[in-house]
C-alpha positions, 0 to 999 in steps of 0.5 A: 379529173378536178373540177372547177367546182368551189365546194369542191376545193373550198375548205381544204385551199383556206386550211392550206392558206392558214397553214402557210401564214401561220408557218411564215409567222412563227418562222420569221419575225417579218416576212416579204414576197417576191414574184417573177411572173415570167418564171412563174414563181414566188419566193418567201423572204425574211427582210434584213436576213435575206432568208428564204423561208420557202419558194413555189412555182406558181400560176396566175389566176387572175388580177383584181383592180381596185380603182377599175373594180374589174377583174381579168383572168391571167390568161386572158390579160394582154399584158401577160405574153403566153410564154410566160410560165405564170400562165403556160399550161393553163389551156385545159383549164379552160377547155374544162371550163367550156365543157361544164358551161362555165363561160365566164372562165373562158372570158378575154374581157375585163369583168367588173366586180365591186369587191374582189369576193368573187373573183377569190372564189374563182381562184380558188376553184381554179387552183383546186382544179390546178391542184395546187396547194393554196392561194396567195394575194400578192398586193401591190400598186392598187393590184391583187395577183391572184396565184396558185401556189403548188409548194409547201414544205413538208416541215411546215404541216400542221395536223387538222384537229376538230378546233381548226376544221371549225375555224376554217368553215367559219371563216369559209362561210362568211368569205366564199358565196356556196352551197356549205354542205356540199363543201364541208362533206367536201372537206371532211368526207362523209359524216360520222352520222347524223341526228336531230334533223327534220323536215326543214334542216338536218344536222351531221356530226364528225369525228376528228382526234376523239373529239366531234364537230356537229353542224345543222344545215338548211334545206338549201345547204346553208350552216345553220349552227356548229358545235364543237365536242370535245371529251371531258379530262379524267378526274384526278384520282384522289388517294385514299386516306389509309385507315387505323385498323381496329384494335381488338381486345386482349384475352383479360379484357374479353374474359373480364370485360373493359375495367373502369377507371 
């Protein structure tokens, strides 16, 4: 069963995120969202067109309000009936979170947050958990729905090369408050091998399509540095430039010798 752990789902829901941005981008010259929470579904839309760039059932995790600075999880927002699809089915999540002590999932009340940091790091844990494909903010009158997107067209999927891996665990690092080493192993599965540690740090590397990504961790599993490795191009092979062949002497000039002038 997933759990409702971050490092768990961490890196893997932010590559998928950067996956479906980058697809609406490249697809579309604009794009715009609409939401039916009561249908628990979200569409993506080319304005002027109306073309639609790819739809998904979603949940709602949870709502972010900027001018209160609180947060209130989806299923526990009284504004939200418990019929709606945006929330229904979402009570074994919370059962889940019961049992691993995590009673602030289970929270009905409004928790005051500065920024909406840690509220992001709970949706994505619960859209892991949900095993849904990313996370999308969906802003809007001062508010920040947090959704759990399940679809992604297949069309639009991009091979994890060495150079987004380290993207992801850069931008993942600085958003989401974790243990980076349990994410990134997580992430990437168990590493190729490790070299240079000591008693203070350790460093694993990874190979990805050839090329390999290096990451010191601390004690406390905090990324200290991240090297990307990639093979150097075979140099160019330069012909050979034919040389003249010697000439050898006549029969007169070997019995004779090189006469002069």
């Amino acid at each position: 069963m997933p759990s409702l752990k971050l490092e768990d789902h961490a890196f893997r829901l932010l590559e998928h995120e950067q996956t479906a941005l980058a697809f609406l981008n490249r697809t579309a010259h604009s794009w715009v969202w609409e939401l039916d929470l009561p249908g628990g579904e979200i569409l993506f839309r080319e304005p002027g067109t109306g073309r639609i760039l790819f739809s998904s059932a979603v949940k709602l995790v949870g709502t972010y309000d900027q001018q209160a600075e609180a947060f209130r999880f989806g299923w526990a927002n009284p504004d939200i009936p418990e019929d709606w699809k945006c929330v229904s089915g979402l009570g074994r999540l919370r059962v889940t979170a019961r049992g691993a002590g995590l009673e602030i999932f289970d929270s009905v009340e409004p928790v005051t947050l500065r920024t909406p940091t840690q509220a992001q790091g709970w949706a994505v844990a619960c859209a892991g958990y949900l095993k849904a494909f990313f996370v999308f903010e969906a802003r809007q009158d001062g508010k920040t729905q947090l959704l759990a997107v399940d679809f992604f067209p297949d069309a639009g999927l991009i091979e994890r090369d060495v150079h987004l891996a380290a993207h992801v665990i850069e931008e993942g690092k600085l958003r989401f408050s974790m243990n980076h080493k349990e994410a990134v192993v997580a992430y990437l599965g168990t590493p190729s091998g490790a070299g240079g540690s000591n008693l203070a740090d350790e460093t694993f590397f990874w190979e990805l399509g050839g090329s390999q990504l290096r990451i010191q961790f601390a004690h406390h599993g905090q990324i200290i540095s991240m090297n990307v490795s990639t093979p150097e191009p075979p140099a160019a092979l330069v012909p050979e430039t034919p040389s003249t062949p010697e000439r050898k002497p006549g029969l007169l000039t070997r019995l004779f010798g090189k006469r002069n002038g």
